[in-house]
N, C-alpha and C positions, 0 to 999 in steps of 0.2 A: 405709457400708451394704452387706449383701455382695450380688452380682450378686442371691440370689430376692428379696429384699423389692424392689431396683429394677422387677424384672419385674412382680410384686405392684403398685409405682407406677405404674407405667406402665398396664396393664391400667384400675387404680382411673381413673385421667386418661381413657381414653379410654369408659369404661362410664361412670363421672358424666356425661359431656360429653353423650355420647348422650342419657341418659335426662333431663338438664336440661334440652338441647333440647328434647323430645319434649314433654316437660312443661310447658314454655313456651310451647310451640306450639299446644299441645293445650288446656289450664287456664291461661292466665296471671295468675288470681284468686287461685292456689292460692301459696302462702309454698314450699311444697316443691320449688316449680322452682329457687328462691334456693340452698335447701338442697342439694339435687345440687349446683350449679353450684358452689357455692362447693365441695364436697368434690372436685371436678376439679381447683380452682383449687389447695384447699391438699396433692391428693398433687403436681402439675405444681411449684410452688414449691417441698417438700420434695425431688424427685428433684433440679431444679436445682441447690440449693442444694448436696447430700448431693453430686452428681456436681463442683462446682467445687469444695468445698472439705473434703468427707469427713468430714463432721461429723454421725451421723446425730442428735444430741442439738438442735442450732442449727437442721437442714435439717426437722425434726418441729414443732418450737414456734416455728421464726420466722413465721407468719403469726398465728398467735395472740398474740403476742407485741406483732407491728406494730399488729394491731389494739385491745388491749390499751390500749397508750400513745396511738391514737387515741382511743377510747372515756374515758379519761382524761381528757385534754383537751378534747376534748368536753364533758363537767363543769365541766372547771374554766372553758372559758370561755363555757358560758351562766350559769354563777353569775358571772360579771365581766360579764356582759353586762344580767344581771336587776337588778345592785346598781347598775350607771350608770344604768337606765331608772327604778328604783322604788326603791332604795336599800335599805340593809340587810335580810334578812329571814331565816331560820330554813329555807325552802324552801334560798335560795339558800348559805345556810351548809352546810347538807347533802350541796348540789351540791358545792362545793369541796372539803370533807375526802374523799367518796366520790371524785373526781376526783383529788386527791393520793394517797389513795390505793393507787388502782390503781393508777397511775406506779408509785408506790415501791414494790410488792409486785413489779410486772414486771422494773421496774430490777432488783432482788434476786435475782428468781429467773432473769433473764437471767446474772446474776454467778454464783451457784451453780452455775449447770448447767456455763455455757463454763468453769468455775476446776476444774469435777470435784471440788466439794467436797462433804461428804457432809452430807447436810441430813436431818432426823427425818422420816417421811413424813406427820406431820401438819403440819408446818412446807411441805412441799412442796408441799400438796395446797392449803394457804391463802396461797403464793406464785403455785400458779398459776390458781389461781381466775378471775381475772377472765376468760382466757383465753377461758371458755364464752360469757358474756355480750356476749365484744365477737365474735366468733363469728359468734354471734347477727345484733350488730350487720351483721354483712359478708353476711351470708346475707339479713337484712331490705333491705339497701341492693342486693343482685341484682336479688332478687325485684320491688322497686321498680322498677330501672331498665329491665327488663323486661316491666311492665306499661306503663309509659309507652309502649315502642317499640312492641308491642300497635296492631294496627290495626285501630279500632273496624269494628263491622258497619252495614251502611247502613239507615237507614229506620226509626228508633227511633218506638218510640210515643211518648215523649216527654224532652225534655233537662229533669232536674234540676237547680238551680242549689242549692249546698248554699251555707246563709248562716255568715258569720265578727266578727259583729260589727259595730255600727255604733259611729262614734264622735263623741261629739255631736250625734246625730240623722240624721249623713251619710254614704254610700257613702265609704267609705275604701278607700284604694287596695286593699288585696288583696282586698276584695270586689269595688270596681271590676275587677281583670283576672278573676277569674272571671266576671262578666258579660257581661265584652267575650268572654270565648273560646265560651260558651254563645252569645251573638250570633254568634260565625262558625260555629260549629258548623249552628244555626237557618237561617242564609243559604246556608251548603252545601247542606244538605239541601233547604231551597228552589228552589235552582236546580238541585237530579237530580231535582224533582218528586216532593218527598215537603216536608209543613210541619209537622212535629212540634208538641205543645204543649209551651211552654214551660213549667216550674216552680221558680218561687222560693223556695226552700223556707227558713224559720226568726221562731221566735214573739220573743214584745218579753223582753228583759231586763230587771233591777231599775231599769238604770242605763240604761234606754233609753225616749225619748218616743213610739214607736211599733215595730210588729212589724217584723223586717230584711225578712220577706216584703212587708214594705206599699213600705219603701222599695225593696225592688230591684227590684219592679216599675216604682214610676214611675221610677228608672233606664234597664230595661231600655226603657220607653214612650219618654222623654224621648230615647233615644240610639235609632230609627227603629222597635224594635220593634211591630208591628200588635197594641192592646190585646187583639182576641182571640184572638191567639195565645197569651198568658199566661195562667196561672191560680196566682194566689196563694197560697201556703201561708204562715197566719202563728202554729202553737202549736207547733213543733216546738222542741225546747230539745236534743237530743241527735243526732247522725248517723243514729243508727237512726229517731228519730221524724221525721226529717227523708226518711226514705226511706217510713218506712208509711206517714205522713199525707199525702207526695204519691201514694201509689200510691191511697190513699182517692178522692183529688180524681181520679184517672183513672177510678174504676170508678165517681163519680157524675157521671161527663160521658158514661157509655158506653163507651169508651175500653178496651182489651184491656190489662188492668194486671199481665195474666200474661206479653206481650209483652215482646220487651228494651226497656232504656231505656240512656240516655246519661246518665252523673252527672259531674257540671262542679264540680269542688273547686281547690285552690290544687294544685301539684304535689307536695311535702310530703305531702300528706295523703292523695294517690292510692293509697298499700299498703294502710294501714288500711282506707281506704274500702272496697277490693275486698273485704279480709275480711270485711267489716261484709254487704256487698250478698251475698256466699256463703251467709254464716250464717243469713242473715236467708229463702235459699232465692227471695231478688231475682235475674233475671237483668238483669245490666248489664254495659255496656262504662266506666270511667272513664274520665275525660279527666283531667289536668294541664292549669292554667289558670298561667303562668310566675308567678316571685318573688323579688324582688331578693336577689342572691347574698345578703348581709348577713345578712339573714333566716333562708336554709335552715338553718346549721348544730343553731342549740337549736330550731328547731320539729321538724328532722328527729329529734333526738334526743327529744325531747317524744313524736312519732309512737311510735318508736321504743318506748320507755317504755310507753306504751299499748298497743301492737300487743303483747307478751310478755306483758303481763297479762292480755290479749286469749284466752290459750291458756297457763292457769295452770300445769295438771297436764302437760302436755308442756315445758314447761318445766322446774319444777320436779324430774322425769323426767331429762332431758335433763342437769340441773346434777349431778343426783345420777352418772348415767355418767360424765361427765367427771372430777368430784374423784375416784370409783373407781379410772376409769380412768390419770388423770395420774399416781395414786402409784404406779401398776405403769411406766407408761411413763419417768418421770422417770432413773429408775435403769436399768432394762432397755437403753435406747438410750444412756445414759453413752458416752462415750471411755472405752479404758481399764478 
């Protein structure tokens, strides 16, 4: 890469870093702090790269690249994970060949480029495709990781408990650790002198004997919760209806439902969430409520999945720059 574009990298590295700090700092709701950060991360990788080994073609798409072949298997092993839990299905068959793949599109086009062989540029543009999506992925997995570190504000009008299912009529564990964290949350607060209302929020399923809102209250009672501290929400069937129908129950308690609140979800699901509570013009702090590693990889892709469809047209947008883009870059930054 000749000395200006290094300088160009270098500059890119330290103006994303700034601005994705600021961002984060400022908005940690917002997907665009991810977005900066990770464009820091990927000129800082590219100048590395380009400075050890002079390759501006490898030191340009090796992060795309890496993420690429994660996002890949990422598929392919929640469709191995979905066919041992539920066994064969059509979802999970989808998962796998989309999952293969990417691999083999990245494997190729990682061959192509390092061999300088000359490749048609619609053959290029559908090599490197996936490149955007897992991207994506690394930019959603920031943003995340960042809203997590996110230190709530004190004195909530009240802790949401967002519900996940019951199973068998019973608190299953991942709704039990959301409960337990919305329980320490409640007890913090209690002891700076402030007692928030609690809200359990989620209505009954097909396949369920009663609303998750009925049981995770007697949860939350049974394990030392003060019943009026609670107030149950039990028709909410969606995240979103899970946020207006508790913000309902606040404004028919009296309650300032325009105040921040506290939303208590599994951690997985803390990005979307923020999206959802933005959009919705809810002001809230999320919480991450812990989840056995096992777990994270296909729910986080799940999230994942949804949070993009979440913000179609930018998307969409976004995919379209990219294949534009990669066929002018492919070639442009060549060896040779």
């Amino acid at each position: 890469m000749p000395p200006p574009l290094d300088l160009v990298l270098v500059v890119a590295v330290l103006a994303l870093l700034g601005l994705g700090l600021h961002s984060s700092s400022v908005e940690p709701g917002r997907w665009r702090s991810g977005v900066l950060l990770l464009g820091s991360l990927w000129a800082a990788s590219a100048l590395a790269i380009d400075m050890t080994f002079s390759s501006p073609a490898v030191a340009l798409f090796a992060l795309p690249w890496t993420a690429a072949v994660v996002l890949g298997l990422l598929f392919v092993g929640s469709a191995v994970d979905a066919a041992r839990r539920d066994g064969r299905s059509i979802v999970g068959l989808v998962s796998l060949v989309l999952g293969l793949a990417i691999v083999i599109a990245t494997v190729l086009a990682i061959a192509a480029v390092v061999s300088d062989r000359a490749v048609p540029p619609a053959v290029a543009v559908v090599l490197l495709l996936p490149g955007y999506p897992a991207l994506a992925l690394v930019s959603y997995l920031i943003y995340c990781l960042v809203h997590l570190r996110a230190r709530p504000r004190p004195a909530p009008v009240a802790v949401v408990v967002l519900g996940s299912g019951l199973v068998e009529g019973t608190v299953p564990t991942l709704l039990a650790d959301r409960l337990r964290a919305a329980m320490k949350v409640w007890r913090a607060e209690r002891d700076a002198g402030h007692e928030p209302l609690v809200v359990p929020s989620g209505g009954q399923g097909d396949d369920e004997p009663m609303a998750e809102g009925v049981a995770m209250t007697a949860y939350l009672v049974a394990h030392g919760l003060p019943p009026e501290a609670v107030a149950t929400e039990d028709r909410a069937t969606t995240t979103e209806e899970n946020l207006l129908l508790s913000r309902e129950i606040l404004r028919s308690r009296g309650l300032d439902a325009d105040g921040h609140l506290r939303v208590v979800t599994s951690s997985y699901h803390v990005g979307r969430s923020a999206l959802i509570t933005r959009s919705l013009g809810i002001d809230a702090d999320v919480t991450g409520a812990p989840v056995a590693w096992h777990f994270v990889p296909s729910a986080f892709l799940r999230e994942f999945l949804a949070a993009v469809t979440y913000r179609p047209r930018t998307n969409v947008a976004g995919l379209v720059l990219w294949a534009a883009s990669t066929a002018v870059l492919a070639y442009a930054v060549r060896p040779g």
